[in-house]
C-alpha positions in Angstrom: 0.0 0.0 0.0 1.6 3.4 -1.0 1.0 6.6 1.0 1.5 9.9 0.0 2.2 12.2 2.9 2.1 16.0 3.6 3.3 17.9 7.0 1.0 19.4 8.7 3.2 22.1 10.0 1.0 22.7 13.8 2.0 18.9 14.4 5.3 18.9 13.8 6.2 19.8 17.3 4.1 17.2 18.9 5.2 14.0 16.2 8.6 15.1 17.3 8.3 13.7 20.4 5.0 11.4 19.4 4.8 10.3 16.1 1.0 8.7 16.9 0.1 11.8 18.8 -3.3 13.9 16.8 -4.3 17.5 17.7 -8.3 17.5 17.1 -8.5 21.8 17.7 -8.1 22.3 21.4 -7.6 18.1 22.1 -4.6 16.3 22.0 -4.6 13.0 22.2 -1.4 10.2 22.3 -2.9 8.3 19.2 -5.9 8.3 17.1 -7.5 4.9 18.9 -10.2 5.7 20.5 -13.1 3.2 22.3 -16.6 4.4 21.2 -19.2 5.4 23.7 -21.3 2.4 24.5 -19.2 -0.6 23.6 -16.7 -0.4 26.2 -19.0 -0.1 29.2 -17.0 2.4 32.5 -14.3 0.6 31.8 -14.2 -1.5 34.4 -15.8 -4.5 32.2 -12.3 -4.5 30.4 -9.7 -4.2 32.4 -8.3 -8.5 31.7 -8.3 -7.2 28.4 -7.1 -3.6 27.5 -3.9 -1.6 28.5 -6.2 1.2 29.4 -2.9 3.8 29.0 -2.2 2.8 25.6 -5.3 4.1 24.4 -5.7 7.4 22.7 -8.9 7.9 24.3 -11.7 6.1 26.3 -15.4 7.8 26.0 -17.1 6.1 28.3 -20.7 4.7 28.0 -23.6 8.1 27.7 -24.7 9.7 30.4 -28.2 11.5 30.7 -28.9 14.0 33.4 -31.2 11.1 35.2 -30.8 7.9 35.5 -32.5 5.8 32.8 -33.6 2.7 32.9 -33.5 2.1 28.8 -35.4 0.2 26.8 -37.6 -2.9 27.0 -35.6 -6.5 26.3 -34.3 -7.9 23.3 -32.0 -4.9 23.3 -29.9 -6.8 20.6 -30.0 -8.5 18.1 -27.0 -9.8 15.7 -27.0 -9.5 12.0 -25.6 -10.0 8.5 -22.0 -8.5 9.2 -23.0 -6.0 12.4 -25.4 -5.6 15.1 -28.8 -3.9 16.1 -29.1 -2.1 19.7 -31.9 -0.8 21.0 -30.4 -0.3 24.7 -32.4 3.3 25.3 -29.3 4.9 27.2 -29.6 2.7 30.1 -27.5 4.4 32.9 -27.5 5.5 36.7 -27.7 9.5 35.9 -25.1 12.1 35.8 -24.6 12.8 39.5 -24.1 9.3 39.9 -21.3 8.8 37.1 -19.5 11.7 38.6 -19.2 10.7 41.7 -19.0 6.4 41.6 -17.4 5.8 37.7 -15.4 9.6 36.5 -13.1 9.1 39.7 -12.2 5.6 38.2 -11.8 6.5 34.7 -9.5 9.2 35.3 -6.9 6.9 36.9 -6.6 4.4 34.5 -3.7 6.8 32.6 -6.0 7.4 29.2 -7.5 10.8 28.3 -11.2 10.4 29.1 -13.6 12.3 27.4 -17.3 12.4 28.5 -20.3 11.2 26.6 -23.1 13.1 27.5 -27.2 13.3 26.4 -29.9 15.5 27.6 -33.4 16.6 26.3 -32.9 20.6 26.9 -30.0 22.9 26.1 -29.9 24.1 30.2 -29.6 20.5 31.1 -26.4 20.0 28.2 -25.1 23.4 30.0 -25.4 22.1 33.2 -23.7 18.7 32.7 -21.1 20.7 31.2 -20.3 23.1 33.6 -19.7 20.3 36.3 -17.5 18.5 34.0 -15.3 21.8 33.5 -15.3 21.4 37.2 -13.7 18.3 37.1 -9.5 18.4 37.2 -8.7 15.7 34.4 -11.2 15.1 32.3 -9.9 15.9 28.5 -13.0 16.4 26.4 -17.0 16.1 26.5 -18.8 14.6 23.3 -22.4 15.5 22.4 -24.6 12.8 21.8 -26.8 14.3 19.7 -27.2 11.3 17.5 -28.9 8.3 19.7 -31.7 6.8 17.4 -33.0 4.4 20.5 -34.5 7.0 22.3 -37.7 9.4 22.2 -36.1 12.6 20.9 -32.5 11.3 20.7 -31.8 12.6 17.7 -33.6 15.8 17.7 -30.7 18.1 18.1 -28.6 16.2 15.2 -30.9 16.0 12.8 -31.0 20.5 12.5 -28.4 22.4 12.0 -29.7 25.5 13.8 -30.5 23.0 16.7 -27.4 21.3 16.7 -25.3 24.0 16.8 -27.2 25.9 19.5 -26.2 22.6 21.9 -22.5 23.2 20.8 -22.6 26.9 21.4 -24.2 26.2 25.1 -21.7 23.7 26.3 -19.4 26.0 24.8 -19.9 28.5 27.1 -19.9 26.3 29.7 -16.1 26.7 30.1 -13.2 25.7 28.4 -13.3 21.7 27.5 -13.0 20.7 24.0 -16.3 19.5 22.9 -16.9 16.7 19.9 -20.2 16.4 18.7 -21.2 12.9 17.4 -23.8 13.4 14.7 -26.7 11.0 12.6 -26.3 9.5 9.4 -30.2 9.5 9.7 -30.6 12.8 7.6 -30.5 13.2 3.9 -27.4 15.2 4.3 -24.4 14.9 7.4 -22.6 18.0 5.4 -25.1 21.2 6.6 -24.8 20.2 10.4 -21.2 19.4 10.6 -20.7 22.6 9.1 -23.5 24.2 11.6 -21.4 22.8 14.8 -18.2 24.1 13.3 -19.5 27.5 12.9 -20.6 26.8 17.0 -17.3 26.2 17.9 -16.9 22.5 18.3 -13.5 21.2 18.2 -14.5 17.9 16.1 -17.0 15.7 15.0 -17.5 12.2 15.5 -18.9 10.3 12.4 -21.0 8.6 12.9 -24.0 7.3 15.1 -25.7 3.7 14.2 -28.1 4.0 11.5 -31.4 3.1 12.1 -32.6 -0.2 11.3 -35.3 -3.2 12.3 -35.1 -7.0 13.0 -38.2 -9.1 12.1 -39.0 -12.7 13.1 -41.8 -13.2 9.9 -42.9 -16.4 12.2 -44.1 -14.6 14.7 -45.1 -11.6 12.6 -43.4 -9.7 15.5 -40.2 -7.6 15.2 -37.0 -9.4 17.4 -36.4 -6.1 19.6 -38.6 -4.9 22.3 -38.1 -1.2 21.1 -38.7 -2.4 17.5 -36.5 -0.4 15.8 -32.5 -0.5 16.5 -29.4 1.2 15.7 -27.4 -0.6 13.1 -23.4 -0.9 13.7 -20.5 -3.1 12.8 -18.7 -3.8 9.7 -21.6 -3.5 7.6 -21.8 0.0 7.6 -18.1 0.7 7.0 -18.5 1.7 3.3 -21.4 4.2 4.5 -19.7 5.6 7.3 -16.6 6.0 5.0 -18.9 7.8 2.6 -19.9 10.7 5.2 -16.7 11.0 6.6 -15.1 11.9 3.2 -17.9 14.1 2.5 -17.7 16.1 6.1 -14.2 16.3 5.4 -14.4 17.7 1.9 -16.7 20.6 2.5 -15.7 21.4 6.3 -12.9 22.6 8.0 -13.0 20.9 11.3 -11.3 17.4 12.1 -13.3 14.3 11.9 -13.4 11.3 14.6 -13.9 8.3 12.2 -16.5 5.7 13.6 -17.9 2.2 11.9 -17.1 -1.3 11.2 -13.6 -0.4 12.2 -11.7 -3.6 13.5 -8.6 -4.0 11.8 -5.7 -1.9 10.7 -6.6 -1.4 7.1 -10.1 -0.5 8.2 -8.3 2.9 10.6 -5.8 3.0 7.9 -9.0 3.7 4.9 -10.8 6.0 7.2 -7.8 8.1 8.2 -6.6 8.5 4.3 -10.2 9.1 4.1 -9.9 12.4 5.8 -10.5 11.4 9.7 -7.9 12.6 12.2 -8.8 9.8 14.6 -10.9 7.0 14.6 -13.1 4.7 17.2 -13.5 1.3 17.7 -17.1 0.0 18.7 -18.7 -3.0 17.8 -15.1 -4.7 17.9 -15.4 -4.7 21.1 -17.7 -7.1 22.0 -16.0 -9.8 19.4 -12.3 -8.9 20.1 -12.3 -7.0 23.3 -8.4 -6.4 22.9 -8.8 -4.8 19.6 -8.2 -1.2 20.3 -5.3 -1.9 22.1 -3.5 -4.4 19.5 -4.4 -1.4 16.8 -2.1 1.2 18.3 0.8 -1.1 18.3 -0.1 -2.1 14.7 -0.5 1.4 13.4 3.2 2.5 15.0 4.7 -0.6 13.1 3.0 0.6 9.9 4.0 4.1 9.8 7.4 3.2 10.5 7.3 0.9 7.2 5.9 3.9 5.2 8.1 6.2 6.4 5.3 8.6 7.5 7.0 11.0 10.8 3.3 11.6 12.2 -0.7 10.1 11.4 -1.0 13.2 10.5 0.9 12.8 7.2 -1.5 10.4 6.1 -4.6 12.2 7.1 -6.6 12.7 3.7 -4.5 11.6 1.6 -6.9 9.8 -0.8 -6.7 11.0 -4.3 
């Protein structure tokens, strides 16, 4: 595989000492590996598994300002080449995770960066504001994107809307913010750009498209919330299609997410045009993925010659 590279002259400080290291805005991160919100549980759940401090990032399963109980069982349901969740955000509320699972996280030597949902803008402010309170954490993401709940995806799917939650955790302090948007609109390009304009430091992309499971001999559909979010390495070649679109028409770094579970699969969306990537459904089949990926991805730039990622960052002709 032949890679063309270019310098991207605000790195070349950091690859000096790095060569793995990204800069996403305002976040810096040790390597572009990152677990995705939801399939790597607090952490905890991993630990015979994962070198937590070789990780470029851990963002931590979503939090909602209260607890949630999620939604009604089947939650999931496997299928051709991925996976359909309908788990509803299950979690114990905010003031909960702050005080029981953050403390954890933050020890485990891996920048930690806060997944975060809320039905209003004050309650995204709020959650945000506590989180700038909090010495160590290294970024908040937005999920703006959930399809499994009522409303989840109400502040994704408009760019007026979306970028109103980016400019109110904004001013909520000074933590970089990521907003993870919806492949679930006819276009991802308008509110990537509208989130940008906001202020956000980067975008993940993207969320699990929406999707539904039927058993035809029941006439009844497999999950209890009916319809799911579709993941794994079945949407690769869609999420690769946003991600070189977002990247094309807006000036803000992309956090590539889908299907990704080998080293060609990073190495496809980072040519692509995504600064960083994150490793989901992976996890449940090959729970040291993330962790095997960093060493691989060191090896490879190595053999290419390449001083930094960021020399192969968009790179496709």
């Amino acid at each position: 595989m032949e890679i063309h590279t270019q310098v991207v002259p605000a790195l070349l400080q950091l690859s000096k000492m790095n060569p793995l290291a990204v800069r996403l805005n305002r976040l810096e991160l040790p390597n572009p590996i990152l677990v995705a919100s939801g399939t790597f549980g607090y952490a905890r759940e991993m630990t015979a598994f994962v070198k937590f401090a070789e990780l470029g990032g851990i963002i931590p399963k979503t939090v909602t300002p209260q607890p949630r109980a999620g939604n009604a069982p089947p939650r999931t349901v496997e299928t051709t080449g991925g996976m359909l969740n309908s788990i509803g955000l299950d979690n114990d509320g905010f003031d909960q995770f702050v005080q029981e699972k953050l403390p954890y996280l933050l020890k485990l030597g891996s920048p930690v960066i806060v997944n975060i949902a809320a039905k209003t803008m004050d309650e995204f402010h709020r959650m945000a504001m506590v989180l700038n309170g909090e010495s160590g954490v290294a970024a908040v993401e937005l999920n703006i994107s959930c399809p499994n709940v009522s409303g989840g995806v109400d502040f994704g799917t408009d760019p007026k809307s979306a970028g109103e939650v980016v400019a109110a955790v904004r001013s909520a302090g000074d933590l970089p913010v990521i907003a993870k948007l919806t492949p679930n609109v006819t276009s991802v390009v308008p509110i990537a750009q509208a989130v940008a304009d906001a202020g956000c430091d980067a975008v993940s992309l993207v969320n699990t498209f929406q999707g539904m499971a039927v058993d035809w001999r029941r006439r009844k559909p497999i999950l209890g919330n009916r319809l799911g979010g579709l993941s794994g390495p079945a949407i690769k070649p869609l999420a690769l299609r946003i991600v070189w679109q977002v990247a094309q028409a807006v000036d803000i770094p992309v956090i590539g997410v889908g299907g990704i579970q080998s080293l060609d699969d990073v190495l496809e969306f980072l040519v692509t045009g995504a600064s960083a990537v994150q490793v989901g459904t992976a996890n449940f089949f090959d729970p040291g993925v993330s962790s095997r990926l960093v060493a691989e991805l060191e090896q490879v730039l190595q053999e290419q010659g390449a001083r930094s990622v960021s020399e192969i960052v968009g790179t496709l002709e």
